[in-house]
VMD Tcl script that draws the C-alpha trace (Angstrom):
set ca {
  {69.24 98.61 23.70}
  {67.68 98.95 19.99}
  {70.10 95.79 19.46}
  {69.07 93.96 22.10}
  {65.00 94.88 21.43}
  {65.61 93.62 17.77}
  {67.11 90.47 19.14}
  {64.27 89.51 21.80}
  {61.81 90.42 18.95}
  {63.87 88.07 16.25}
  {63.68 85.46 19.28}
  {60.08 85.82 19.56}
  {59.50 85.69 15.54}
  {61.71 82.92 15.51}
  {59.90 80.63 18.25}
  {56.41 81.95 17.26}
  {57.59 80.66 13.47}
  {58.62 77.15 15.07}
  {55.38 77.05 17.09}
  {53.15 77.58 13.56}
  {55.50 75.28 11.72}
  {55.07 72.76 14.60}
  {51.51 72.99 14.79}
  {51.08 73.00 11.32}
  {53.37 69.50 11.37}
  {50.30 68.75 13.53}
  {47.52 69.70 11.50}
  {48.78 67.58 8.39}
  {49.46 64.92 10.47}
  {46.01 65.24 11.34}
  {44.25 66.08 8.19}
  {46.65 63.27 7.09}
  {44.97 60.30 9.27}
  {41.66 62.01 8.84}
  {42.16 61.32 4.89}
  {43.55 57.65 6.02}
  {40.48 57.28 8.27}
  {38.30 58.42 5.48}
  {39.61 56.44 2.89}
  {38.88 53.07 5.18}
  {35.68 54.31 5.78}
  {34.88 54.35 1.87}
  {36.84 50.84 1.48}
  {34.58 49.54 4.03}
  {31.39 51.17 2.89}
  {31.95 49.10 -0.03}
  {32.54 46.51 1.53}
  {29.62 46.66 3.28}
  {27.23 47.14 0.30}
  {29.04 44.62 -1.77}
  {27.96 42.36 1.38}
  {24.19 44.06 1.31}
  {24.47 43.19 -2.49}
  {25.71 39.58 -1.91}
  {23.03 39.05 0.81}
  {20.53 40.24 -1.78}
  {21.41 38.16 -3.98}
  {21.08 35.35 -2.22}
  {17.95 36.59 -0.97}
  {16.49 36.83 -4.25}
  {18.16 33.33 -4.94}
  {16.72 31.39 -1.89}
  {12.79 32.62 -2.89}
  {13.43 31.71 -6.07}
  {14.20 28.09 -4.88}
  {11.06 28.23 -2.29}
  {8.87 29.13 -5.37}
  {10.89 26.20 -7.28}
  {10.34 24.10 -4.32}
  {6.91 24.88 -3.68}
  {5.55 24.59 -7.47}
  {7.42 20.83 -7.53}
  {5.68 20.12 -4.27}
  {2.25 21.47 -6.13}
  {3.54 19.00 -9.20}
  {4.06 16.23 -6.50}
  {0.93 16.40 -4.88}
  {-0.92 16.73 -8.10}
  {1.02 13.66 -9.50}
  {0.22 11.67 -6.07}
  {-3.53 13.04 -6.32}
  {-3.59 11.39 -10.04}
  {-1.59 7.89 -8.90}
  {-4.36 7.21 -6.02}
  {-7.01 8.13 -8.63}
  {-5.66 6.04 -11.37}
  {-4.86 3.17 -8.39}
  {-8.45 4.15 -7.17}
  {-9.88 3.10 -10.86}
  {-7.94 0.27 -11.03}
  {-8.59 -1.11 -7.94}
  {-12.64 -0.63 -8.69}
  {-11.91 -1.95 -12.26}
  {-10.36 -5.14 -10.45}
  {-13.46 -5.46 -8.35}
  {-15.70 -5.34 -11.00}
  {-14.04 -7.63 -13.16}
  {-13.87 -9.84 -10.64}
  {-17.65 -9.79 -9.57}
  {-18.19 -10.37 -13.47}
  {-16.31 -13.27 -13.09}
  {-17.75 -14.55 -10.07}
  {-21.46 -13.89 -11.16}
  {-19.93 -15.86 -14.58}
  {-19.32 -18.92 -12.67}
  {-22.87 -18.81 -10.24}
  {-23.62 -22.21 -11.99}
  {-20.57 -23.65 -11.52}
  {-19.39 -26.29 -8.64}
  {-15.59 -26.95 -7.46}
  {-15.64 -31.10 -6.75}
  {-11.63 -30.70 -4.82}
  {-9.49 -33.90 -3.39}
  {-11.04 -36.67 -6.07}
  {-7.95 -38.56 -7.11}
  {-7.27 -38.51 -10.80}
  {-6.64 -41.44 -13.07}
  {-6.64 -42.05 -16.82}
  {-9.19 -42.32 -18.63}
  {-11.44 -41.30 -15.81}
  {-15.37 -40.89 -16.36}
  {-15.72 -37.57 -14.74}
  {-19.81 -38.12 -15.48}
  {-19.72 -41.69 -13.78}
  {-17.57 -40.08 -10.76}
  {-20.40 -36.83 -10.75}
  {-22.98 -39.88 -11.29}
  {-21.35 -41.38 -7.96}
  {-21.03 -38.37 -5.83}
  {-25.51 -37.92 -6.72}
  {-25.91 -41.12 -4.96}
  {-23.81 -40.77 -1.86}
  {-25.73 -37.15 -1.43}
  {-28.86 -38.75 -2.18}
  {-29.78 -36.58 -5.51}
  {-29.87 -37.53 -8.95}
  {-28.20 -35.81 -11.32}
  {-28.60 -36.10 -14.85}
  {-26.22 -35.92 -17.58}
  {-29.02 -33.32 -19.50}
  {-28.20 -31.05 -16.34}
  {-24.43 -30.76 -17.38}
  {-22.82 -28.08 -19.43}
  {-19.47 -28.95 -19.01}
  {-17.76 -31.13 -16.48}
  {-13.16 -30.89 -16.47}
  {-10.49 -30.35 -14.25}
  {-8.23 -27.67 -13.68}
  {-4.77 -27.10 -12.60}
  {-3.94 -25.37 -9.74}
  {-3.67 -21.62 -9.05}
  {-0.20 -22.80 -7.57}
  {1.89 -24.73 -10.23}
  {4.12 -26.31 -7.91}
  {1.41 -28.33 -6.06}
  {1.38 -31.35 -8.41}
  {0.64 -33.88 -5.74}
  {-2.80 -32.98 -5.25}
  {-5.32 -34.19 -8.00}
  {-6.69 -31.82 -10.46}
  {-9.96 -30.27 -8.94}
  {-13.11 -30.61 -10.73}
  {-15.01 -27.76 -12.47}
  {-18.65 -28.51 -13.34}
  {-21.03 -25.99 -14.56}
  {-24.82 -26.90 -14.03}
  {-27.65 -25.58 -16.75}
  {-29.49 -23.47 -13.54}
  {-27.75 -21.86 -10.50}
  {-31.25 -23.28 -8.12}
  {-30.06 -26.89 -9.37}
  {-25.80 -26.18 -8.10}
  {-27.42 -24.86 -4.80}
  {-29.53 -27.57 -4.37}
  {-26.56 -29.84 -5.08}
  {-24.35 -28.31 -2.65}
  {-27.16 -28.10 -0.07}
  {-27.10 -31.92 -0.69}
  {-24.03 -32.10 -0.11}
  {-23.48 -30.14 3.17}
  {-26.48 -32.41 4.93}
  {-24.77 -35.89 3.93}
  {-21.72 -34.43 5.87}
  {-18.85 -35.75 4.10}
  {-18.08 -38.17 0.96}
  {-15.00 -40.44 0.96}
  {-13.06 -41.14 -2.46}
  {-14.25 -44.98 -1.68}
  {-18.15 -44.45 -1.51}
  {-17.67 -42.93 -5.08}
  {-16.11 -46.22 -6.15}
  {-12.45 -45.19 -6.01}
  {-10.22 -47.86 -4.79}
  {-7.30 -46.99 -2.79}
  {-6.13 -45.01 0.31}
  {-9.19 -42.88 1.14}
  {-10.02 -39.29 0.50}
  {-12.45 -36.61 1.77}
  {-14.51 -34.71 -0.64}
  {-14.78 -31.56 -0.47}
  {-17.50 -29.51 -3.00}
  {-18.11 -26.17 -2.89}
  {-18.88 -22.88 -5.21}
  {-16.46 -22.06 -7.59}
  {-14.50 -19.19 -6.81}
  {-12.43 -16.65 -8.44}
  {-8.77 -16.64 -7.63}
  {-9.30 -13.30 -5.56}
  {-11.98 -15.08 -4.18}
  {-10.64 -18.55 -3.56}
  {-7.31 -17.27 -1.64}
  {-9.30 -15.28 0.37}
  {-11.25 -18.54 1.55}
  {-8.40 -20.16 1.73}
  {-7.36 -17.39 4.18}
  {-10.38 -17.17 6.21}
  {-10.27 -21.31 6.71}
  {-6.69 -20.96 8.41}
  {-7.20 -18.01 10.36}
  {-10.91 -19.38 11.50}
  {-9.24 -22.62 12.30}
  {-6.28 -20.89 14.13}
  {-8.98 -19.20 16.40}
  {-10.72 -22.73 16.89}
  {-14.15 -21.48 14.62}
  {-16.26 -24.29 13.70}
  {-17.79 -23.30 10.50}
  {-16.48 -21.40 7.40}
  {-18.26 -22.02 4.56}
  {-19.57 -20.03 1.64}
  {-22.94 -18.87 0.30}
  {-23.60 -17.03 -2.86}
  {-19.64 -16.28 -3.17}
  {-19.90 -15.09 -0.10}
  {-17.59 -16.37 2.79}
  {-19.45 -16.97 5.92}
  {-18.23 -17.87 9.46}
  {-19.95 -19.53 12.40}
  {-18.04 -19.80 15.77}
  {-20.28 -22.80 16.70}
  {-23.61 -24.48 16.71}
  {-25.48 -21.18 18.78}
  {-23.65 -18.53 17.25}
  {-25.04 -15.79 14.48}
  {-22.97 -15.95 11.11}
  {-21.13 -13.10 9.62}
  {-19.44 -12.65 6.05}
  {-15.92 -11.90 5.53}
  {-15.28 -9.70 2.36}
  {-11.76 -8.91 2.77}
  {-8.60 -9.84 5.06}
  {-9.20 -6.91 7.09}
  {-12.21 -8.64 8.54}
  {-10.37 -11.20 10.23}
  {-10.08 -8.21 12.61}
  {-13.74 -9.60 13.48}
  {-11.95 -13.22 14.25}
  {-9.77 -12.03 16.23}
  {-12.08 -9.68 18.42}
  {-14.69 -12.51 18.87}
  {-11.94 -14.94 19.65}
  {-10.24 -12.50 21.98}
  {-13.43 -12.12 24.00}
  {-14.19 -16.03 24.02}
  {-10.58 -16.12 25.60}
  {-11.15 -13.66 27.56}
  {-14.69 -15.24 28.62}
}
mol new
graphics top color blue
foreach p $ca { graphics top sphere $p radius 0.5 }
foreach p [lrange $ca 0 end-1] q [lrange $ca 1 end] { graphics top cylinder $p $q radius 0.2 }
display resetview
């Protein structure tokens, strides 16, 4: 019986041993993917804040661009402000040159369409133009009398115009004025043979000023205005015999030719 106690007990030692060997199998299989778990958990941790570094990097790198960006948009604006004030002077220089110029030339006529020849009397043509206008005018009154080329060098058909320049600006006015009320003067009443020409005299422009008449004639004509004429270097437009008179300083006020003309269509 002792035998067979000491067996059952041996038994029981022997499967109670198995069962702690078996479950201790277990618990280092356990503490084994617990160490495996662990060890992906640090691998990704670093991961992760070699990301968070990464991302702060760039961080820091992107606001330092915005700051780069924003101080050469600063440098942009500041160059832009200095371009429209330097453009700004210029553009006031040009005008004031310009109005030197003009106010240079206030005794000065522009005698336009006289057909040139050699060895032309400009005095004896000036002489000629006095008495189809009905005014005298003397040689004593004359400065300088020549012609000029034109502002376009490839219009060499069309005679030289004539550039006089008058001792008073009262006697030029009076001239033109002259002028204006014989309405018109042909080449022939000035004692030019050959196919006839219209006169024209008027003040004498600038270049500025001059294309901008030149402007204002072809638009005003366009728009079927009767008068364009100028006054004191100023350009001046009638619609018709009734209507008031306004200047035009600038091509963008042909926007008042336009408007008036709309409304007479419209009328």
């Amino acid at each position: 019986m002792l035998q067979t106690w000491r067996k059952e007990i041996d038994d029981s030692l022997n499967r109670i041993r198995g069962d702690i060997k078996s479950a201790l199998s277990e618990v280092q299989l356990e503490m084994q993917s617990l160490w495996t778990e662990q060890a992906n958990l640090k691998s990704g941790l670093a991961s992760v804040t070699k990301d968070i570094t990464e991302l702060q990097s760039s961080a820091q790198f992107q606001s330092e661009e915005h700051a780069h960006i924003e101080k050469e948009v600063r440098e942009v604006e500041e160059f832009k402000k200095g371009v429209l004030g330097t453009a700004n002077l210029v553009s006031t220089l040009e005008h004031k040159i310009d109005s030197l110029e003009q106010q240079a030339r206030q005794c000065n006529i522009e005698i336009c369409n006289v057909p040139d020849k050699r060895n032309e009397n400009l005095l004896s043509i000036l002489d000629a133009i006095g008495l189809a206008i009905n005014y005298t005018i003397s040689n004593k009154d004359v400065i300088s009398i020549h012609r000029v080329p034109h502002a376009n060098q490839q219009n060499n058909r069309q005679s030289k115009n004539i550039i006089v320049k008058f001792t008073t600006r009262i006697l030029r006015d009076n001239i033109l004025s002259a002028f204006r009320k014989a309405r018109g003067v042909r080449s022939e009443q000035i004692g030019i043979q050959g196919q006839s020409h219209i006169i024209y005299m008027n003040e004498h422009l600038t270049l500025k000023n001059e294309r901008l008449f030149r402007a204002c004639r072809e638009e005003a004509k366009r728009l079927k205005y009767k008068y364009v004429w100028v006054k004191n270097a100023t350009i001046l437009v009638r619609e018709n015999d009734t209507s008031p008179s306004f200047a035009i300083r600038s091509t963008g006020d042909f926007t008042q030719l336009r408007n008036r003309g709309a409304d007479r269509m419209e009328n």
